[in-house]
MIFI-318460 format. One line per 5 residues: their letters; for each residue z, x, y of N, C-alpha, C, O. Coordinates in Angstrom, 2 decimals. Example, Ala and Ser with C-alpha at 12.3 -4.5 7.8 and 13.67 -1.06 7.14 Angstrom:
AS) 7.80:13.19:-5.69:7.80:12.30:-4.50:7.80:13.20:-3.30:8.46:14.24:-3.32  7.08:12.85:-2.25:7.14:13.67:-1.06:7.87:12.90:0.03:8.04:13.41:1.14
***
This chain:
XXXXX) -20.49:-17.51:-12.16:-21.28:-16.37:-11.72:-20.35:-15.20:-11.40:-19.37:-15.35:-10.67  -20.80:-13.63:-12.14:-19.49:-12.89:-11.69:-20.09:-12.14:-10.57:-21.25:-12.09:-10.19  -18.86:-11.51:-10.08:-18.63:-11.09:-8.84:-18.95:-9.58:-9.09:-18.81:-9.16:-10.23  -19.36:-8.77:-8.14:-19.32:-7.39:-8.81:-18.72:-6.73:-6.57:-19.16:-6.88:-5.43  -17.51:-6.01:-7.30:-16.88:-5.50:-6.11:-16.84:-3.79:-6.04:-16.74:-2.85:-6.83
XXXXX) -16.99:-4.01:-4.51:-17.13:-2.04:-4.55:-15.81:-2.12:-3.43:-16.10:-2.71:-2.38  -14.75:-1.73:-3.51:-13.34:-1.45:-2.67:-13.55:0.57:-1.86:-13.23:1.68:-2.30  -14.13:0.17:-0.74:-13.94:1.71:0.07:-12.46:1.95:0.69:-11.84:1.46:1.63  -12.23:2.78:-0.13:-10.62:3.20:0.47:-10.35:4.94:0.15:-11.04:5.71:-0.51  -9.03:5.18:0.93:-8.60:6.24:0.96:-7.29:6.59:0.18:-6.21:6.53:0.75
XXXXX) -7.38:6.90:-0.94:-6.15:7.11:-1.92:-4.43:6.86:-1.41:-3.66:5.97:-1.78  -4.16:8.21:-0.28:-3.21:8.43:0.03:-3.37:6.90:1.35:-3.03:7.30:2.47  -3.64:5.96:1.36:-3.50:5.06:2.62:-2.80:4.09:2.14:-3.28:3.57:1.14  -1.35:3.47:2.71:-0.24:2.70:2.04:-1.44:1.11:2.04:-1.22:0.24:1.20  -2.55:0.95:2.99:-3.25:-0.35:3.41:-4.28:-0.29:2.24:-4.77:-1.30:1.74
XXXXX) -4.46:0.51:1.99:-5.44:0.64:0.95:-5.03:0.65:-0.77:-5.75:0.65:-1.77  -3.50:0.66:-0.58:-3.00:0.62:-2.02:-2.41:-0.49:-2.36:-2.08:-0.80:-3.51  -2.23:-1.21:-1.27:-1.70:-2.63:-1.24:-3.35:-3.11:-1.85:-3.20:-3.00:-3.06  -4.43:-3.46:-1.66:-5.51:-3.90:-1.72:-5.89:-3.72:-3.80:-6.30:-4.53:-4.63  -5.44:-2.13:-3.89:-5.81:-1.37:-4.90:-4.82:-2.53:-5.82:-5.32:-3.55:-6.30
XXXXX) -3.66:-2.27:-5.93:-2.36:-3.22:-7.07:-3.20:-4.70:-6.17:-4.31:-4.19:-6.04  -3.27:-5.41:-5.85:-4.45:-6.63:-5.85:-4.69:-7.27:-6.45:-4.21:-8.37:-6.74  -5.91:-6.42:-6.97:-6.85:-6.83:-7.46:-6.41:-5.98:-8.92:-6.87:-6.51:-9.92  -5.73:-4.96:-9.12:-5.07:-4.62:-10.92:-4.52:-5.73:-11.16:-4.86:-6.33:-12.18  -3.50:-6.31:-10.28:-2.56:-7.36:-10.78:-3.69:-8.67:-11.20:-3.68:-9.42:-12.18
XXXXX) -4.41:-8.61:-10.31:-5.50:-9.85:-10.77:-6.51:-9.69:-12.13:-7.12:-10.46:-12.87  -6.33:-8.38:-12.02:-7.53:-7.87:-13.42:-8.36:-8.27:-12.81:-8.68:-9.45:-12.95  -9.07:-7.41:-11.86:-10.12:-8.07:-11.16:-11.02:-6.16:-11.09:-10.58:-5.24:-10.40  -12.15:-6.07:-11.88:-13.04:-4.97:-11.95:-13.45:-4.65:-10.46:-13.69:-5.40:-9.52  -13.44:-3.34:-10.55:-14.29:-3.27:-8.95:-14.61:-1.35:-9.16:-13.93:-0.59:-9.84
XXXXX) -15.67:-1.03:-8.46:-15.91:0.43:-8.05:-15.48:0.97:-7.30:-15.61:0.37:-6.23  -14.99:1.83:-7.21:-13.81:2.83:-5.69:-14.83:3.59:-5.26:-15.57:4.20:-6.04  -14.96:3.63:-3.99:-15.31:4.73:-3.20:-14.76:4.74:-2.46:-14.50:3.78:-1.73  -14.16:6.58:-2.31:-12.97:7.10:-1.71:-13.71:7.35:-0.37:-14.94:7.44:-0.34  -12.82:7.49:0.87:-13.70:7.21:2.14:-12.77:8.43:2.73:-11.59:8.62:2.44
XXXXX) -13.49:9.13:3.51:-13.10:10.41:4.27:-12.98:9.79:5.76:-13.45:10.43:6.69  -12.33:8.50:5.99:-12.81:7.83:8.06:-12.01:8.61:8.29:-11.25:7.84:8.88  -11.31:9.90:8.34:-10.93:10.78:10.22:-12.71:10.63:10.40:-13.15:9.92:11.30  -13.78:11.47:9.34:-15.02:11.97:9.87:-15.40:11.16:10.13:-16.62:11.32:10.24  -15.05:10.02:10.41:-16.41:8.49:10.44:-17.53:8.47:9.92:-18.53:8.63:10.61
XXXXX) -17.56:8.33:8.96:-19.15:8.55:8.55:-20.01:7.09:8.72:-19.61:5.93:8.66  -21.27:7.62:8.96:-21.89:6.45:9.67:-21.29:5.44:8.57:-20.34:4.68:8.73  -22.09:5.60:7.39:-22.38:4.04:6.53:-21.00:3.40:6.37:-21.10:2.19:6.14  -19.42:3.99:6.44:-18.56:3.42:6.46:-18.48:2.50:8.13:-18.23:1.30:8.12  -18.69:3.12:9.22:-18.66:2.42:9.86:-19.72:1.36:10.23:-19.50:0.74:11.27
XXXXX) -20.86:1.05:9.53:-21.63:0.29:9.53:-20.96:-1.03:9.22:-21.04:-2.05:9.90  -20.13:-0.84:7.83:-19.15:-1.51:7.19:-18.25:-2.16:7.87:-18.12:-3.38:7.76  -17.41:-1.29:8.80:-16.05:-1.73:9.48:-15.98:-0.78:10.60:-15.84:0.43:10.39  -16.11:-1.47:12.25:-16.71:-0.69:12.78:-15.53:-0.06:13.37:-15.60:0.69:14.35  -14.27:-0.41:12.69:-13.11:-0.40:13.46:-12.88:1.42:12.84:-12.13:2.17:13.46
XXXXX) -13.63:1.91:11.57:-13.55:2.95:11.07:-12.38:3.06:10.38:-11.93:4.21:10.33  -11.58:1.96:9.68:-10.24:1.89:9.33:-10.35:1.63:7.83:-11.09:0.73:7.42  -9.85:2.18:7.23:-10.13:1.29:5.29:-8.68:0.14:4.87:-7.65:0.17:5.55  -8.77:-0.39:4.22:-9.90:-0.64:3.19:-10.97:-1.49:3.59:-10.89:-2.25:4.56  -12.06:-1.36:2.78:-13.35:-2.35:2.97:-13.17:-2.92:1.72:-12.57:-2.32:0.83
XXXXX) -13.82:-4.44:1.51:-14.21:-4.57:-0.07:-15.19:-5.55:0.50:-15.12:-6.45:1.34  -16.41:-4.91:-0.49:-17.53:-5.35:-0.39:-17.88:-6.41:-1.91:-17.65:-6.01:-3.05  -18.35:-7.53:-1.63:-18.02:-8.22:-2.97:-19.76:-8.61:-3.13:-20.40:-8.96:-2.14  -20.28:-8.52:-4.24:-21.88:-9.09:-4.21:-21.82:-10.46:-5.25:-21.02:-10.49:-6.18  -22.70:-11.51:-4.99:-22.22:-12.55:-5.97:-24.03:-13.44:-5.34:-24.42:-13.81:-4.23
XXXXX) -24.73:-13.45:-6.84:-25.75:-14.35:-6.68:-26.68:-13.93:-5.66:-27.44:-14.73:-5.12  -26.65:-12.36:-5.27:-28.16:-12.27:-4.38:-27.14:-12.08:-2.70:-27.55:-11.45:-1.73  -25.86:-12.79:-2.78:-25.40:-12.69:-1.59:-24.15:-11.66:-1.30:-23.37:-11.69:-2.25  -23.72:-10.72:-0.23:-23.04:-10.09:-0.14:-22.00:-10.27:1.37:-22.35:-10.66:2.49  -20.70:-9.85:0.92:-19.65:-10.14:1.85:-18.33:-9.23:1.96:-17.38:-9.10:1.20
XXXXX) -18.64:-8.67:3.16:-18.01:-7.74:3.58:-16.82:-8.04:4.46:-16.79:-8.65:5.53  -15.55:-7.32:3.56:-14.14:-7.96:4.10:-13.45:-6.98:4.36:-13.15:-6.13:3.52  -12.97:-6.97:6.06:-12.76:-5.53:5.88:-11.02:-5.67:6.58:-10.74:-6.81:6.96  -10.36:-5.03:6.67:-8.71:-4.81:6.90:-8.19:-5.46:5.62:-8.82:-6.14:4.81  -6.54:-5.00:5.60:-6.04:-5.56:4.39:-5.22:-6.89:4.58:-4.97:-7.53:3.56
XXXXX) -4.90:-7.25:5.49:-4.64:-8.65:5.42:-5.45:-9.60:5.32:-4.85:-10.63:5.04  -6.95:-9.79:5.45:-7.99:-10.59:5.24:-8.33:-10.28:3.91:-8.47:-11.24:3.15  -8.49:-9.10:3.45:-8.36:-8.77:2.20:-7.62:-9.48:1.18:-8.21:-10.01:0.24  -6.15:-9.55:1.32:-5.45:-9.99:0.37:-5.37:-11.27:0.70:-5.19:-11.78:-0.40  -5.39:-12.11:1.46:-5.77:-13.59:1.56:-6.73:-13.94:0.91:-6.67:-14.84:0.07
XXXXX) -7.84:-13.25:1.23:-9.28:-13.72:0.28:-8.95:-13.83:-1.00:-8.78:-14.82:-1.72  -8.88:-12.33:-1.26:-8.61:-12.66:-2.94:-7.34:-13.61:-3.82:-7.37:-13.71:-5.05  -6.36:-14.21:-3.05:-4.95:-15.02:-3.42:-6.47:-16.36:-3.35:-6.66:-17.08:-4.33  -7.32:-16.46:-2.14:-8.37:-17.36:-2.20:-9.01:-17.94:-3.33:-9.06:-19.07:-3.81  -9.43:-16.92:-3.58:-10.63:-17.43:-4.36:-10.26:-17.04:-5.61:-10.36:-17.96:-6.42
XXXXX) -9.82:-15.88:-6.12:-9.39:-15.68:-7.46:-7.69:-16.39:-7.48:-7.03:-15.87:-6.58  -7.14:-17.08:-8.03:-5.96:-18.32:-7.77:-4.73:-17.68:-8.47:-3.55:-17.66:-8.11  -5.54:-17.00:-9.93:-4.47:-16.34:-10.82:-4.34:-15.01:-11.05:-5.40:-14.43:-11.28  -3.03:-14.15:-11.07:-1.82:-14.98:-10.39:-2.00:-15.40:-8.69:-2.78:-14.96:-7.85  -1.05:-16.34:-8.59:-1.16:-16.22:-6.70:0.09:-15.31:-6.12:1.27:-15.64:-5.99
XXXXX) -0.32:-14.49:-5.92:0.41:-13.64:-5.27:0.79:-14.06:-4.11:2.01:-14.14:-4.22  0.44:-14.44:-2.86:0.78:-14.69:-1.65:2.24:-15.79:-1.60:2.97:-16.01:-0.64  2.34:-16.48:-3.29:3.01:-17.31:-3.54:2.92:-18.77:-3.50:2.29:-19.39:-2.64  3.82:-19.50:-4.83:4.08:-20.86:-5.31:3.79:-21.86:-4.02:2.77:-22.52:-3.86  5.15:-21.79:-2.97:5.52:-22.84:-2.45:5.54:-22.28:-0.43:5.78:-21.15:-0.03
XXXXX) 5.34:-23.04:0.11:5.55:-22.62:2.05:6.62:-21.87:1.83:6.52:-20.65:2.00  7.31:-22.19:1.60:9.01:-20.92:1.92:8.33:-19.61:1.06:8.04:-18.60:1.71  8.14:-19.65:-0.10:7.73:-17.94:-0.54:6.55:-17.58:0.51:6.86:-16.67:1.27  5.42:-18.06:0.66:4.09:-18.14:1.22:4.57:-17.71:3.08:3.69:-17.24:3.80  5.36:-17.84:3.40:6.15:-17.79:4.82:7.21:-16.65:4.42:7.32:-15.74:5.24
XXXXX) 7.86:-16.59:3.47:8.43:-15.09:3.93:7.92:-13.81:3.19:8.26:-12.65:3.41  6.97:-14.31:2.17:6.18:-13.09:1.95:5.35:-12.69:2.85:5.15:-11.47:2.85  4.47:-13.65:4.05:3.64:-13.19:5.08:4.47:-12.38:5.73:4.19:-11.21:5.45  5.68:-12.52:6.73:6.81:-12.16:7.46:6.87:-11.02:6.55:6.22:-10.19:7.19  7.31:-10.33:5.26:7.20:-9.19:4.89:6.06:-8.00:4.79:6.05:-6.77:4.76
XXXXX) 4.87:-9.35:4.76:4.13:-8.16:4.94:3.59:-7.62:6.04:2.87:-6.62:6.15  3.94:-8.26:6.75:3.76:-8.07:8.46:4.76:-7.40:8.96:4.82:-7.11:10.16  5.79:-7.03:7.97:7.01:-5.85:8.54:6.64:-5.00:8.04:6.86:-4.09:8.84  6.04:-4.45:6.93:5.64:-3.11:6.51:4.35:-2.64:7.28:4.13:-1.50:7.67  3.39:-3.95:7.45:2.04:-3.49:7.93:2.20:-3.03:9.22:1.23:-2.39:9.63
XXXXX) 3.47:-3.21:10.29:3.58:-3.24:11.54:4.81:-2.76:12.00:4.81:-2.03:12.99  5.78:-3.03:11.47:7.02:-2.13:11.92:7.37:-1.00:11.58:7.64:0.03:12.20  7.31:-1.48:9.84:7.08:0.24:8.77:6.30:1.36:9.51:6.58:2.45:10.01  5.22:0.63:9.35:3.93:1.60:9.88:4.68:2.42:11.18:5.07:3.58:11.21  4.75:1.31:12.31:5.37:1.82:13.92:6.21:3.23:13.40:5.76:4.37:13.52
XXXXX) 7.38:2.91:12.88:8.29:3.13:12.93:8.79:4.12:11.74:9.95:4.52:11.76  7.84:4.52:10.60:8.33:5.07:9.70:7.31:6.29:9.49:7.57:7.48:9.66  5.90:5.65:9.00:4.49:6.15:8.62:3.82:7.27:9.74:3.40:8.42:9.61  3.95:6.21:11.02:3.80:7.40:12.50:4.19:8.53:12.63:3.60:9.55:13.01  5.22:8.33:12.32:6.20:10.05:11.97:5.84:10.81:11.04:5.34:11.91:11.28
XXXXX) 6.08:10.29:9.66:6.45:11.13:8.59:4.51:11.65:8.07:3.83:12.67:8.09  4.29:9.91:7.60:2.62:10.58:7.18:1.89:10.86:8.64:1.28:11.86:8.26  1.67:10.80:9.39:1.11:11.66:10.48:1.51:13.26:10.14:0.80:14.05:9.53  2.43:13.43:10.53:3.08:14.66:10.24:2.97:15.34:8.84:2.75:16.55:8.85  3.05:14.91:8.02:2.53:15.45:6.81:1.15:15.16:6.18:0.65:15.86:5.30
XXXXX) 0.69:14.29:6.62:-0.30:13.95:6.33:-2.03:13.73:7.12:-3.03:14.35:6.78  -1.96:12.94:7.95:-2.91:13.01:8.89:-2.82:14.16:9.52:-3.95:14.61:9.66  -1.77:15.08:10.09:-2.14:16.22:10.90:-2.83:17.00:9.78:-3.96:17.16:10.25  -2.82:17.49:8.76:-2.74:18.32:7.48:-4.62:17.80:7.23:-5.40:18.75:7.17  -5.10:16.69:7.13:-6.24:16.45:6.66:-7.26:16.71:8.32:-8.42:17.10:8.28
XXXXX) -6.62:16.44:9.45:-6.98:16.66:10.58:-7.04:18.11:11.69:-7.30:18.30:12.87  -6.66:18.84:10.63:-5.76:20.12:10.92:-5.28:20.40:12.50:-6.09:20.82:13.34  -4.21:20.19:12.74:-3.87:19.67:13.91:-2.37:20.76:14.13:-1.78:20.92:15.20  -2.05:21.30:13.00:-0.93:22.42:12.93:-0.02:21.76:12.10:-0.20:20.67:11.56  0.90:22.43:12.02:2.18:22.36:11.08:2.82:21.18:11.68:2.46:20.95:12.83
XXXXX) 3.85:20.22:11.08:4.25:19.39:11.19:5.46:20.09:12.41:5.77:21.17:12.90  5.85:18.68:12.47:7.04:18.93:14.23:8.24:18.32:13.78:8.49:17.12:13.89  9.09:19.32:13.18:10.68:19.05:12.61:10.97:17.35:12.87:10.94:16.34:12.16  11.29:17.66:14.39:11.81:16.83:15.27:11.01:15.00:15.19:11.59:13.94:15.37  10.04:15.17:14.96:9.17:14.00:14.60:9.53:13.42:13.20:9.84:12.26:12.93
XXXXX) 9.43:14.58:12.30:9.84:13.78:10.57:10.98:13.76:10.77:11.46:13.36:9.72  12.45:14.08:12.07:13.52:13.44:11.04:13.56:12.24:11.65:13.99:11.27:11.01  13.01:12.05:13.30:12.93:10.89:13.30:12.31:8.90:12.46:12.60:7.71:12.55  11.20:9.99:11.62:10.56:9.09:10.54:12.17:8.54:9.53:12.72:7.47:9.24  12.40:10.11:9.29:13.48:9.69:8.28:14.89:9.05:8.49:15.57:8.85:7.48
XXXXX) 15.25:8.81:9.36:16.00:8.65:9.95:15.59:6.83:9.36:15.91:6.24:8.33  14.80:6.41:10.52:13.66:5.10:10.53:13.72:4.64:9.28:14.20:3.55:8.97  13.02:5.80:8.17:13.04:5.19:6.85:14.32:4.73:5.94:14.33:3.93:5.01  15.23:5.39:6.41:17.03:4.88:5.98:16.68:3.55:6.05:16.34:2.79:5.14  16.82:3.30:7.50:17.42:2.05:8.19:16.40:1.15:7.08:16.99:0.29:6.43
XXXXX) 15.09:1.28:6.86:14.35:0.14:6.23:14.87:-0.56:4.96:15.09:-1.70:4.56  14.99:1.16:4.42:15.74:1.06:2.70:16.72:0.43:3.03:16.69:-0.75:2.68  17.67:0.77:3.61:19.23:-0.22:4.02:18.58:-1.52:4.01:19.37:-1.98:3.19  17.82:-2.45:4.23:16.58:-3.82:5.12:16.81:-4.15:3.50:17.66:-4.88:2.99  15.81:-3.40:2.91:15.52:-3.39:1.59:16.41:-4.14:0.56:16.24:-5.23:0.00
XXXXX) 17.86:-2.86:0.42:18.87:-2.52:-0.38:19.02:-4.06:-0.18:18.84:-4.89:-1.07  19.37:-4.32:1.12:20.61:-6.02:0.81:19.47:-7.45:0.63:19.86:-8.61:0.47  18.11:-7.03:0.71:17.07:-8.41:0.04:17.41:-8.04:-1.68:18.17:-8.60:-2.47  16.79:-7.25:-1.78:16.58:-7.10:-3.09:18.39:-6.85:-3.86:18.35:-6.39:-5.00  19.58:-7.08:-3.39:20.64:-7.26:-4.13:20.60:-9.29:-3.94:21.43:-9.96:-4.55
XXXXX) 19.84:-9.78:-3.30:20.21:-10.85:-3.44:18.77:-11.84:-4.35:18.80:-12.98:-4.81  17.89:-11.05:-4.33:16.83:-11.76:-4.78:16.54:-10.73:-6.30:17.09:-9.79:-6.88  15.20:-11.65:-6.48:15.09:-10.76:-7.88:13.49:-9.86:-7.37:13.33:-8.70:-7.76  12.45:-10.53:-6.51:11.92:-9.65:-6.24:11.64:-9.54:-4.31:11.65:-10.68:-3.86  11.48:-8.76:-3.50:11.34:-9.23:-2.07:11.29:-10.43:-1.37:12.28:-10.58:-0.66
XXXXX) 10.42:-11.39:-1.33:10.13:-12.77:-1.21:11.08:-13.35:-1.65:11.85:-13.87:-0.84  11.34:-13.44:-2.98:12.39:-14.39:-3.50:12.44:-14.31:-4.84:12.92:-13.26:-5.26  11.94:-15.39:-5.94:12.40:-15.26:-7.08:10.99:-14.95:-8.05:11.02:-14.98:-9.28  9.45:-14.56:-7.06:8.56:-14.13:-7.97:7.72:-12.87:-7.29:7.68:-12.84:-6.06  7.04:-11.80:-8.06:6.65:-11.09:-7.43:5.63:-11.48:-6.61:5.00:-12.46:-7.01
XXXXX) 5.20:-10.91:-5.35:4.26:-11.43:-4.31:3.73:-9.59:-3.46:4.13:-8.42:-3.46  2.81:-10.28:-2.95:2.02:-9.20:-1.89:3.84:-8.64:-1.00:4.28:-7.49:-1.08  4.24:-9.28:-0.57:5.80:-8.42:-0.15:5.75:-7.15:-0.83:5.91:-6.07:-0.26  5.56:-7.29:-1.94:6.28:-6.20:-3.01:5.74:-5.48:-2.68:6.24:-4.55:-2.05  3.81:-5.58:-3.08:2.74:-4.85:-2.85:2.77:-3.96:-1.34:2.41:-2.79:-1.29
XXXXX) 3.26:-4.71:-0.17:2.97:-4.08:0.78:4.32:-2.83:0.74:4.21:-1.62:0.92  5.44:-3.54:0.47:6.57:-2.51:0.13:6.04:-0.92:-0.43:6.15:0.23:-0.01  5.45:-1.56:-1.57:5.26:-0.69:-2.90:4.23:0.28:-2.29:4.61:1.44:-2.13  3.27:0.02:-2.02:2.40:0.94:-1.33:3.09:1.91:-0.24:3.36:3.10:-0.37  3.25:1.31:0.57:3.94:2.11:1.33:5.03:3.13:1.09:4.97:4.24:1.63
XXXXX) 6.19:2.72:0.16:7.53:3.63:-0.53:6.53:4.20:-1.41:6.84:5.39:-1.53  5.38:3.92:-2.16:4.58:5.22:-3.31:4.09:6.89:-2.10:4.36:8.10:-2.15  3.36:6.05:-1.23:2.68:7.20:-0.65:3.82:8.20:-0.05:3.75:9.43:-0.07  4.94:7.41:0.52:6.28:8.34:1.22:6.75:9.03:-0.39:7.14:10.19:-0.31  6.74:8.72:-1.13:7.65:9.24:-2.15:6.50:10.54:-2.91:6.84:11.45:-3.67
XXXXX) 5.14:10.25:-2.39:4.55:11.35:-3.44:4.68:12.26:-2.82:4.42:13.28:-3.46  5.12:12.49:-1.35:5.41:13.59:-0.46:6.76:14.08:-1.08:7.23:15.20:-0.86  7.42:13.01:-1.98:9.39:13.38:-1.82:10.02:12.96:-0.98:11.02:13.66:-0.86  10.01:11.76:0.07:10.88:11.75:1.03:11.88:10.04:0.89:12.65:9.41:1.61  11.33:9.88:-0.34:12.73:8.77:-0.15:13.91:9.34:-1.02:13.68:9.94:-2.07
XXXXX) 15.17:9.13:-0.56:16.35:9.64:-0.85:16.38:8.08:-1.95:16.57:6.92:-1.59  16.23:8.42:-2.78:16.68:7.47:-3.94:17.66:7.13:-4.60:17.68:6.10:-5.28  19.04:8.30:-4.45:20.31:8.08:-4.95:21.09:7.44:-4.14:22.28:7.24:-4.37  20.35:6.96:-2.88:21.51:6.09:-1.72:20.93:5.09:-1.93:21.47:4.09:-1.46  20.02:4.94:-2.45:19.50:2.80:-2.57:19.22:2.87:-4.12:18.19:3.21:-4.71
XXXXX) 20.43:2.43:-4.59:19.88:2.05:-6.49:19.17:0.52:-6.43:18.19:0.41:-7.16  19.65:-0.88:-5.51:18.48:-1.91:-5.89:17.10:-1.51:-5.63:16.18:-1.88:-6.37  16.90:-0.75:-4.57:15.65:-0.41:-4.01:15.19:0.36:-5.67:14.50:-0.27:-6.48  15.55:1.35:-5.86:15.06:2.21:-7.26:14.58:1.75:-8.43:13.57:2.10:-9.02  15.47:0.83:-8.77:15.21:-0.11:-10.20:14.25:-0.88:-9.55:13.21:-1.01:-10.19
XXXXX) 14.30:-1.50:-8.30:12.69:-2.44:-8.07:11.74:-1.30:-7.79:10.62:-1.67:-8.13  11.72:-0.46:-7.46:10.64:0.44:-7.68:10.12:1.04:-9.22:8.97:1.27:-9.59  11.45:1.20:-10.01:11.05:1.69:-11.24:9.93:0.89:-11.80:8.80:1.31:-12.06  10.56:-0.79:-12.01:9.88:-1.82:-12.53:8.21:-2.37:-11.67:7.44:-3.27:-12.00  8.17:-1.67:-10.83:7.07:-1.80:-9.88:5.98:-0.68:-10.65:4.90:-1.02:-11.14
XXXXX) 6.48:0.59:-10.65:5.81:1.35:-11.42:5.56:1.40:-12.74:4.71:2.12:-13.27  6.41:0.51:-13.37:6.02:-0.07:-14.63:4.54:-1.01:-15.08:4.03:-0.99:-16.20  4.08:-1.74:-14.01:3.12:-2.43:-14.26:2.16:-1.87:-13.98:2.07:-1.01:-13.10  1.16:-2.32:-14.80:-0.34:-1.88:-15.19:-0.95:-1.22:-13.98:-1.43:-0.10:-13.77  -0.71:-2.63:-13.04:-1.38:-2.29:-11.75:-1.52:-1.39:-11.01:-2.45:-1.33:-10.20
XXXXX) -0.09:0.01:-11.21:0.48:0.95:-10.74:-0.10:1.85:-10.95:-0.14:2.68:-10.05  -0.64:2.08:-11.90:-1.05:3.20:-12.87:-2.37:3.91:-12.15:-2.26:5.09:-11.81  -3.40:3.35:-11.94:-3.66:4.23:-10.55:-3.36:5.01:-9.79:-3.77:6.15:-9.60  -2.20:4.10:-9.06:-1.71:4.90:-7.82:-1.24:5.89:-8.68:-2.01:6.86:-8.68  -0.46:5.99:-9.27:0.59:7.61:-9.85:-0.18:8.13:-10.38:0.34:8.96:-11.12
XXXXX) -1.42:8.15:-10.46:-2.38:9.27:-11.23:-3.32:9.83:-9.98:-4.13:10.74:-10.15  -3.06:9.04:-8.41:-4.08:9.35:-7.41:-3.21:11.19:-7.17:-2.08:11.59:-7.48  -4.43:11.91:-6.48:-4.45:13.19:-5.98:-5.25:13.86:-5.80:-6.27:14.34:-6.30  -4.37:13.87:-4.59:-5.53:14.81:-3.43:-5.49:16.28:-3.40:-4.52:16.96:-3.75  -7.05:16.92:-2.77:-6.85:18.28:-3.30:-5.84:19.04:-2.55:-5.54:18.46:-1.50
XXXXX) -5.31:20.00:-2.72:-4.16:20.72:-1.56:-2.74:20.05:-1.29:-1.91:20.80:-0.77  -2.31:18.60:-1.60:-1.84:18.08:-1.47:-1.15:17.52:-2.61:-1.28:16.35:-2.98  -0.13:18.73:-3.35:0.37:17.83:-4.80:1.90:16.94:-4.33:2.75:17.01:-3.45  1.62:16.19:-5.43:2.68:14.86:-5.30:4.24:15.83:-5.88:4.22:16.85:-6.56  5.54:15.09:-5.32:6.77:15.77:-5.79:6.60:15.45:-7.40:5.95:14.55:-7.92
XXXXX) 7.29:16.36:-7.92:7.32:15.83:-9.27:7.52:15.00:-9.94:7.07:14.98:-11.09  8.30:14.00:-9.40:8.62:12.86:-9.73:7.67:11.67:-9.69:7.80:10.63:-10.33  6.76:11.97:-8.92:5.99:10.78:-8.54:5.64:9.80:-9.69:5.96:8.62:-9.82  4.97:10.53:-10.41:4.16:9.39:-11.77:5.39:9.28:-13.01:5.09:8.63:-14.00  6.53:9.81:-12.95:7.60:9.47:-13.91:7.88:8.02:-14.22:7.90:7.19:-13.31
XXX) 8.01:7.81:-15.00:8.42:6.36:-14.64:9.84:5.88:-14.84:10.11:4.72:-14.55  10.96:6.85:-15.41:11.80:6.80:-15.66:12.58:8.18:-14.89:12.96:9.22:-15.43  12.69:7.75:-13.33:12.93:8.97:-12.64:14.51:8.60:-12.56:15.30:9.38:-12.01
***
């Protein structure tokens, strides 16, 4: 019996693009509706009352099921759709891909996203004034140290986790796309980080994201290159 999925998300949201490469990587069909939650609008929060995206709403046989944050998200679907399994093979990938994605969803975020996309981003859609020097270099600053995190996994592995791609990547990948369509990763100081990004943007799944854009808000030029 097929499934028919409607994914409510917000383009520029690193939680919502992790969700988006997903379900591409799964070849798994679904309808987007792009969600405006600063405004809360009722019927999204009917959805998720937390007013946060992504939602994915899945209908199957008369019955419907509403899954809302992205870590329940991407569990479900490693769930029930098996191939590929992203979450990973064996307990050791399955255990340090969780641990990765719980550093981007939570430390990244703390520590990188707070700064930089607030400041460029949420204040800008919230109109809240011009960004605060002093705040983005602290982002950037933050975002070094990660890429440095980054640089010495990925010189020893072939992809984050270990030796297959996994949601790690995804949560990575989302997150370094949305910082980079602003321009702010310094890419000539981390070449492992680059080439796993190149090859990240190489797959199907990607192709979305580098074509997303928002109005008022153009991406650096580089963004959708794939051979930057």
């Amino acid at each position: 019996m097929s499934v028919e999925r409607t994914l409510h998300h917000f383009p520029l949201d690193p939680a919502s693009r992790q969700v988006r490469l997903a379900l591409g990587e799964k070849r798994l069909a679904f309808a987007d509706n792009v969600v405006r939650y600063w405004e809360q609008p009722k019927d999204f929060l009917a959805l998720n009352p937390t007013g946060v995206p992504p939602v994915l709403v899945e209908v199957q046989g008369g019955q419907t099921l509403v899954i809302c944050e992205v870590r329940a998200i991407l569990e479900h679907l490693d769930e029930t759709v098996t191939q590929p399994p992203l979450l990973g093979r064996e307990p050791a990938e399955r255990a340090e891909a969780r641990r990765l994605m719980q550093w981007f969803d939570r430390k990244f975020n703390d520590e990188v996203n707070a700064f930089l996309l607030h400041e460029k981003l949420e204040k800008r859609l919230l109109k809240m004034g011009a960004p605060d020097l002093y705040s983005m270099r602290q982002g950037r600053d933050a975002l070094r140290a990660h890429l440095s995190y980054m640089e010495k996994l990925l010189q020893a592995r072939d992809w984050l986790a270990g030796k297959r791609l996994s949601y790690a990547d995804f949560a990575a990948g989302a997150n370094i796309s949305v910082l980079d369509y602003f321009g702010d990763i310094p890419w000539r100081d981390f070449p492992a980080v680059k080439t796993w990004y190149m090859t990240m943007k190489s797959r199907p799944a990607f192709r979305p994201i580098l074509a997303d854009r928002w109005p008022g808000l153009a991406p650096a030029g580089h963004y959708d290159d794939l051979d930057f």
